[in-house]
C-alpha positions in Angstrom: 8.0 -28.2 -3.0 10.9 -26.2 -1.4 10.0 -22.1 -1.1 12.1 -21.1 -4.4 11.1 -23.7 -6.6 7.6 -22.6 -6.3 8.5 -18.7 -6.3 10.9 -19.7 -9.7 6.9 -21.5 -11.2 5.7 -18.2 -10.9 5.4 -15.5 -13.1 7.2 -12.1 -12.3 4.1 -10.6 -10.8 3.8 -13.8 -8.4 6.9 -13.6 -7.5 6.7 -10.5 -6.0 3.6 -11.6 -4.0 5.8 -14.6 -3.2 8.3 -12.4 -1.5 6.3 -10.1 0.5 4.8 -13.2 1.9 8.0 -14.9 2.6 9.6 -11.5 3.6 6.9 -11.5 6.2 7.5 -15.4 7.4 10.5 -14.3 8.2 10.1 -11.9 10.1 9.5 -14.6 13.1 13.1 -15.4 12.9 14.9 -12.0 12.8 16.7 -13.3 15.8 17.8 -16.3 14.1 21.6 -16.4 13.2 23.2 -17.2 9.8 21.3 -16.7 6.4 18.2 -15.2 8.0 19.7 -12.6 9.5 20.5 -11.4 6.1 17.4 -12.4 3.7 15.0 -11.0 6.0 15.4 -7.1 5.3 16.9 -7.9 1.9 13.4 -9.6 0.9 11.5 -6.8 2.3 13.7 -4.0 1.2 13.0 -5.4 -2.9 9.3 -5.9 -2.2 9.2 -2.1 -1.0 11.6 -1.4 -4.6 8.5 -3.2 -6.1 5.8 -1.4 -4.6 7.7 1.9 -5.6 7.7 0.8 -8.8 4.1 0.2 -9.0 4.8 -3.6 -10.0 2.7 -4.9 -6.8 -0.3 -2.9 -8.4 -0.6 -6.1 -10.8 -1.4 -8.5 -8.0 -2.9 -6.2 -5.5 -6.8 -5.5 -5.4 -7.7 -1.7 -5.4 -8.5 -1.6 -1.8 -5.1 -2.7 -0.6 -3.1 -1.1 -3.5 0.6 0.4 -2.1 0.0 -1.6 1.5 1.4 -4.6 2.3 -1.0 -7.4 3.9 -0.7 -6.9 7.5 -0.7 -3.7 6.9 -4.1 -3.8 5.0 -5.9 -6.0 7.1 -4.9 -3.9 10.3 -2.6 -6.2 12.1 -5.4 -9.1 12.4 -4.3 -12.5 12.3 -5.0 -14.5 9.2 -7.9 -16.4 11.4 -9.8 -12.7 11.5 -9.6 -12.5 7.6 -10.8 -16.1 7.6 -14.1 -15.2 9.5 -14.6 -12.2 7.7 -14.4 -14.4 4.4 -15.9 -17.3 5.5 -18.1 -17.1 8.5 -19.6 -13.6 7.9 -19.7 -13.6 4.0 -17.9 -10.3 3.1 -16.1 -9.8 0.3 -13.0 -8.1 0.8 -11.3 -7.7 -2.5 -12.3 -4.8 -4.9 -14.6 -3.0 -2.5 -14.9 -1.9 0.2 -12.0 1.1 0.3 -9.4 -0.1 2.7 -10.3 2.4 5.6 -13.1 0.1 6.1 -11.8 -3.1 5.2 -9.3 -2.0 8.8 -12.6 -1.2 10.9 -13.9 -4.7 9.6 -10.8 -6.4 11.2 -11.4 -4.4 14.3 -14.8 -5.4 14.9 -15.6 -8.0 17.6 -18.2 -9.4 15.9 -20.7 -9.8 13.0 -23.2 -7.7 14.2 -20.6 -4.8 14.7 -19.4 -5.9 11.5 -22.6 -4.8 9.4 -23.1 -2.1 11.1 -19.7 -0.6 10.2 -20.8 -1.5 6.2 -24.2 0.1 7.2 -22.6 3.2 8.4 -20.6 3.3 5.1 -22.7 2.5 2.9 -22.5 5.9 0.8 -18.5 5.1 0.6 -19.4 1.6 -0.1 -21.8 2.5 -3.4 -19.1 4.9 -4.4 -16.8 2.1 -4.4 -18.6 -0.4 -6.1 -19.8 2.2 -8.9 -15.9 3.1 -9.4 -14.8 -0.4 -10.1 -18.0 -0.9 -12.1 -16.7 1.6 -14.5 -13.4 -0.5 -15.3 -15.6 -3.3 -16.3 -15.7 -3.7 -20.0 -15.4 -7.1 -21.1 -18.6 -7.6 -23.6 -20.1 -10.5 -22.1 -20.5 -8.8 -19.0 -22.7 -5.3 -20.0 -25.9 -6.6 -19.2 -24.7 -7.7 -15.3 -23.0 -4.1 -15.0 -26.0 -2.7 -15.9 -28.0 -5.1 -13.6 -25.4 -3.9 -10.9 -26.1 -0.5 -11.3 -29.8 -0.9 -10.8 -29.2 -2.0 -7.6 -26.8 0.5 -6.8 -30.0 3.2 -7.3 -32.3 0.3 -5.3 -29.2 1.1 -2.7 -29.4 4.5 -2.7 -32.9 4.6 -2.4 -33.5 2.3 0.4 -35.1 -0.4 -0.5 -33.2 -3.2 0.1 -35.9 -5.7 -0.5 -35.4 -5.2 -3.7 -31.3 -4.4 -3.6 -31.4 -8.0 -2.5 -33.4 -10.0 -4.5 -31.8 -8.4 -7.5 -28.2 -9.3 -6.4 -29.3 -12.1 -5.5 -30.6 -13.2 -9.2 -27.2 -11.5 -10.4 -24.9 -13.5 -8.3 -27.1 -16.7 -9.6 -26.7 -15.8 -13.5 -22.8 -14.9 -12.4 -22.2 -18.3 -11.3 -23.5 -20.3 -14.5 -21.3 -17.7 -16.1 -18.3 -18.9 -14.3 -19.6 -22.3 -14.2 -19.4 -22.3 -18.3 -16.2 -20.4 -18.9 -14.8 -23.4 -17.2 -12.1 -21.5 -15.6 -12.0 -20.8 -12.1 -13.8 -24.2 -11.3 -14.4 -27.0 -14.0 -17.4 -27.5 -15.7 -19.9 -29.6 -13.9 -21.6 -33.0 -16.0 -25.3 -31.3 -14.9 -24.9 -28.1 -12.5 -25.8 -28.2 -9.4 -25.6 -25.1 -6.5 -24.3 -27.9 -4.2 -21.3 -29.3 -6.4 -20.8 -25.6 -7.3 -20.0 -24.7 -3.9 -18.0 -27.7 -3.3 -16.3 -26.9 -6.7 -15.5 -23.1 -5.5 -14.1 -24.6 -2.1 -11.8 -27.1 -4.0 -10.6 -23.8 -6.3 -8.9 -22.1 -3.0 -5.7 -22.2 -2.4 -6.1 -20.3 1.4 -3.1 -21.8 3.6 -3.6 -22.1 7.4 -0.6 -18.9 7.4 -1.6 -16.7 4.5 -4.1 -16.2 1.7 -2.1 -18.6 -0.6 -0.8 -16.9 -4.5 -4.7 -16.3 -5.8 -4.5 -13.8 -3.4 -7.9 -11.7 -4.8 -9.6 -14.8 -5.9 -9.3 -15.8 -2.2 -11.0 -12.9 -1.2 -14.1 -13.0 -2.8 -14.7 -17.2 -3.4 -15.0 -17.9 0.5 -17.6 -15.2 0.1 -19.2 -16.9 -3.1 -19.0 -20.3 -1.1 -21.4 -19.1 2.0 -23.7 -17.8 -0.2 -24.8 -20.7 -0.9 -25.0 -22.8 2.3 -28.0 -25.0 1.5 -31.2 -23.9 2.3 -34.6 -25.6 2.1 -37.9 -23.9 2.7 -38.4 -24.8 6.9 -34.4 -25.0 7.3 -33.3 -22.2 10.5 -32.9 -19.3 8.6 -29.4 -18.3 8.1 -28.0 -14.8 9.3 -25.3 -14.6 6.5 -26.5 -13.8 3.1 -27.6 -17.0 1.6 -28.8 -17.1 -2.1 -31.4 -19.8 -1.9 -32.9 -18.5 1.3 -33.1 -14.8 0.0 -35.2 -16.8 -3.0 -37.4 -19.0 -0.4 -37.5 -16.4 2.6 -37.9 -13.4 1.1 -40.7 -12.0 3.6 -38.4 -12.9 6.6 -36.2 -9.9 7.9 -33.9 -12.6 9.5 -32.2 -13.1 6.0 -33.5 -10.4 3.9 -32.5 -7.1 5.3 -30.0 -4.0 5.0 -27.0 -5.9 5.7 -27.8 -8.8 3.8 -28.5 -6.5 1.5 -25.3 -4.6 0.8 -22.8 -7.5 1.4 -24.8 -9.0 -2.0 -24.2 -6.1 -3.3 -20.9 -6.1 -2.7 -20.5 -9.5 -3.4 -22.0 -9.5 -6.9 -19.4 -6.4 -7.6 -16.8 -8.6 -6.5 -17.4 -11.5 -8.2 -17.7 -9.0 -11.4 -13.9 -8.1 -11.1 -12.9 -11.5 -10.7 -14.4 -12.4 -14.2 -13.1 -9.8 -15.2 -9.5 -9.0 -14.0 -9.1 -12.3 -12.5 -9.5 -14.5 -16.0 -12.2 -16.7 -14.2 
């Protein structure tokens, strides 16, 4: 479908997502003659008029609110999100604060990845607590309150525990989703493996760009990984893995501080997509 037939499917906040991402596409052809020449800084000049007016505040998550992608993500390619997403597990929509969402992108690795979130843990708690506090929707009080129990396991260092619990949270979360039938359909008999390969099929990541669900596509990768099969004698998996946190619990290869926080961060995540994201 041509560019502005799907930009004219959208609705208005879309659409501005729909520009800053063309205005950026673009930008490889400021050279170009004719038409480009002239859409180029027209495009970005109204997605700035929308930022100003706060419209891109609708489609934006809070850490990235008033930036525009690149910006956010610290000049990284798309590829860098990508492995942040989907080879390391980390959430980046909702939490953390966009300071270290940057140093995330700037890491060379996983390792140094953690250890940034390690190091910011404190900011990262105070995050997750703030966009707790914005989540009101009835059905979900008992998971908030299951959150902010292992926000205090958090702050108290004993991740052990921090995990396990967000790791039974991000379990109930996902029947949750299963059976509102929203952001995936609902399965004939549920089953973790169709339930990832139901979350994968929900994305709409293009090989350029984070496609238009652009905050669903910042957590589901996420949701995806955690859920890598696992069997009891598998290679344990570095990544936080939900079925390995339940079979491996005594093995500091999966369960440990990192692993611990990005579930943590994760089950927040996945929170605000029920929540803000209709799923």
């Amino acid at each position: 479908m041509p560019v502005f037939a799907q930009l004219a499917e959208m609705p208005f906040t879309g659409l501005a997502e729909g520009l800053l991402a063309f205005g950026e596409a673009t930008e490889a052809f400021q050279a170009s003659p004719g038409w480009l020449e002239g859409i180029h800084p027209a495009l970005l000049e109204f997605s700035h008029a929308l930022s100003q007016l706060g419209v891109l505040e609708d489609w934006a998550p809070p850490n990235p609110r008033g930036w525009r992608l690149r910006e956010h993500f610290g000049g990284s390619d798309f590829e860098d999100v990508r492995s942040v997403l989907v080879d390391d597990g980390i959430p980046l929509a909702y939490v953390p604060r966009r300071e270290i969402v940057h140093d995330l992108m700037q890491a060379p690795d996983r390792t140094r990845r953690v250890a940034i979130l390690l190091d910011q843990q404190t900011k990262i708690v105070a995050d997750c607590r703030s966009v707790l506090a914005d989540v009101d929707e009835p059905g979900l009080k008992g998971h908030v309150r299951g959150a902010q129990d292992v926000l205090v396991a958090v702050e108290q260092g004993l991740y052990a525990p921090e995990q396990s619990h967000a790791g039974n949270l991000f379990d109930r979360l996902l029947r949750d989703i299963h059976d509102r039938d929203k952001l995936v359909p609902r399965l004939q008999r549920y089953r973790y493996a169709r339930m990832r390969e139901s979350l994968e099929s929900s994305l709409s990541i293009a090989e350029d760009g984070l496609g238009n669900k652009f905050r669903t596509n910042l957590i589901v990768p996420s949701m995806a990984r955690a859920l890598v099969e696992f069997f009891p004698g598998d290679p344990i998996p570095e990544q936080f893995n939900r079925h390995a946190t339940a079979h491996a619990a005594n093995d500091p290869r999966q369960v440990n501080p990192g692993n611990a926080l990005i579930a943590t961060m994760l089950v927040v995540s996945v929170l605000c997509g029920i929540q803000f994201e209709g799923w």
